[in-house]
C-alpha positions in Angstrom: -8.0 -42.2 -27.9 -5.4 -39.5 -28.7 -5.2 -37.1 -25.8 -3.8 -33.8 -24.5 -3.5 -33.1 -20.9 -2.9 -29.3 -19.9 -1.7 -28.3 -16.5 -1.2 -24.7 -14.7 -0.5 -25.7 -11.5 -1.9 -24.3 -8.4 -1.8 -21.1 -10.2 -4.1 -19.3 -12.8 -3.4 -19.5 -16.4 -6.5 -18.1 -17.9 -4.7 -16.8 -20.8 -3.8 -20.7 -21.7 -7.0 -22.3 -20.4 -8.7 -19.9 -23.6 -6.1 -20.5 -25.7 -5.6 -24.5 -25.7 -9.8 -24.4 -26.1 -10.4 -22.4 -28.5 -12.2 -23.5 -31.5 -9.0 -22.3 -33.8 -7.2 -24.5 -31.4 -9.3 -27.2 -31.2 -9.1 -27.7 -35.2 -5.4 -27.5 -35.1 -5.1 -30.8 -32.1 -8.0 -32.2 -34.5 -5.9 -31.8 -37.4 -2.9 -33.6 -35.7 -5.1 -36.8 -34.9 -6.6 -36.0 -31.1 -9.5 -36.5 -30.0 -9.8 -35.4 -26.6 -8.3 -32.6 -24.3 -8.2 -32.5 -20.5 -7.7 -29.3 -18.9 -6.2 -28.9 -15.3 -7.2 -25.7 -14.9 -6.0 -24.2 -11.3 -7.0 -21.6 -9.8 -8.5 -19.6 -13.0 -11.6 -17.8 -13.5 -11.9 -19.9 -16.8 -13.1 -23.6 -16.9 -14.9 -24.8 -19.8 -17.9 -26.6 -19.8 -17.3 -30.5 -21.0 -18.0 -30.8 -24.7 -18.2 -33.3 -27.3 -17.8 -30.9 -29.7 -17.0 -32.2 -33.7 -13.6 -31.3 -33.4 -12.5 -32.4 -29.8 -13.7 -33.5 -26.7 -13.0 -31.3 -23.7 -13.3 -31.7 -20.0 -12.0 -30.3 -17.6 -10.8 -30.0 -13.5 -9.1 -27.7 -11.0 -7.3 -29.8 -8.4 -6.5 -33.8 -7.8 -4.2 -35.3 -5.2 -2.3 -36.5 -8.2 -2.1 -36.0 -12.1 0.5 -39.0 -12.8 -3.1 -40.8 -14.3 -3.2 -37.8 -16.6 0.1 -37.7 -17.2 0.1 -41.3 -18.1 -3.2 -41.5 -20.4 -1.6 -38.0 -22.4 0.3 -38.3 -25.8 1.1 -34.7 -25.3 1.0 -32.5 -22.1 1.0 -29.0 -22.6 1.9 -27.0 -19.4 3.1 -23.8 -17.3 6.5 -23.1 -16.5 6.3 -24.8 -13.1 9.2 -27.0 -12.3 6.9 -29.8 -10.8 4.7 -29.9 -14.0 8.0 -30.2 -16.0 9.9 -32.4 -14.2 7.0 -35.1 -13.6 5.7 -34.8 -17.2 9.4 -35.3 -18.5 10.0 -38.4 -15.7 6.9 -39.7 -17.9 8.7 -39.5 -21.4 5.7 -37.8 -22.5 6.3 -34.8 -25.1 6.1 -31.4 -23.9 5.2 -27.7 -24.8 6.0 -25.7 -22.0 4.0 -22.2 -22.0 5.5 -18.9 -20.4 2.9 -17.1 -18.2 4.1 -13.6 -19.0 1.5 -12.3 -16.2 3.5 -13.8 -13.3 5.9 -10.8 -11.6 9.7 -11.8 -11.4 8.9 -14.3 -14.0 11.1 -17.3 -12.4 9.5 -19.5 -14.8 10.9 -18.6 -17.6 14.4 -19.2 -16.9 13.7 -22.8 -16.5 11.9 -23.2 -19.7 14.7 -21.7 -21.6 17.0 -23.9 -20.2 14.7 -26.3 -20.7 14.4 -25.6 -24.1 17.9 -24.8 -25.0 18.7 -28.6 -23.7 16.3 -30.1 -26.1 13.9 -31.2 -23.4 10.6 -29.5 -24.5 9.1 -26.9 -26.5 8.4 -23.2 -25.4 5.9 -20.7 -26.7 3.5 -18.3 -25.0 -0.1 -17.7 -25.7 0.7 -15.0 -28.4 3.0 -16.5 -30.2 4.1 -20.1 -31.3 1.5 -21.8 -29.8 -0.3 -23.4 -32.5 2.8 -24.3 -34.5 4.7 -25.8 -31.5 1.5 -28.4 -31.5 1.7 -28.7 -35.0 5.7 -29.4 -34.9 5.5 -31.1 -31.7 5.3 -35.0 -33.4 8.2 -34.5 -35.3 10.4 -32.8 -32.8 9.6 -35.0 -29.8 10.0 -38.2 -31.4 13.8 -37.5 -31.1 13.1 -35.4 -28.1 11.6 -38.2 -26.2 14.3 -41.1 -26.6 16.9 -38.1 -25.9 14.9 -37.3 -22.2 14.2 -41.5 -21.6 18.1 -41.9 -21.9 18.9 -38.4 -19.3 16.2 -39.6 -16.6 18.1 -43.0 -16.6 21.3 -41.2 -15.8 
């Protein structure tokens, strides 16, 4: 089964969480071929019920002790800015779309997916803006993303 995993962290990302399950959003990943989403959903106000909806199947979780499982079941993880969530997702070789949380004060975060994305590494958008075309660009780009990422961590 085709999956997305979404992470935030220890944080809140409510602004994501709605954003990644919204029905609009939910056609688009159905549209690309997935089937089921998995939201890590931190500290947020925001966790959606479990649904086997027509378009996608959603559950969700606040904490584990680890998301490598996650990480390994996703074909695409869509995360926060954090540098953990990045580095372990990219140690995977699984694609990425890195989402700024513009909330956060002395946004550190961003800086890092820049860089991030200026190296070729993942994909950055926000909630406002770009998220639903970096999922629907994200198979092309990160088929040559992914092999450039396996041959870095190997480094």
């Amino acid at each position: 089964m085709k999956s997305v995993f979404v992470t935030v962290g220890t944080t809140s990302f409510d602004d994501l969480i709605a954003t990644v399950s919204s029905p609009a959003a939910l056609q688009v990943l159905r549209s690309r071929g997935y089937e089921q989403l998995v939201l890590q959903v931190g500290r947020g106000a925001l966790e959606p019920a479990p649904s086997g909806s027509a378009a996608v199947a959603v559950e969700s979780f606040r904490f584990k002790d680890s998301l490598a499982r996650d990480l390994r079941r996703a074909d695409l993880v869509i995360s926060h800015a954090g540098a953990g969530s990045c580095l372990e997702t990219l140690e995977e070789g699984k694609p990425l779309i890195v989402v700024i949380n513009e909330k956060l004060m002395d946004n550190h975060q961003l800086e890092l997916a820049k860089q991030l994305h200026r190296d070729g590494h993942v994909l950055c958008c926000n909630c406002r803006y770009g998220a639903a075309v970096a999922v629907l660009t994200a198979q092309a780009v990160f088929s040559t993303v992914t092999q450039g990422v396996t041959t870095l961590l190997k480094m």
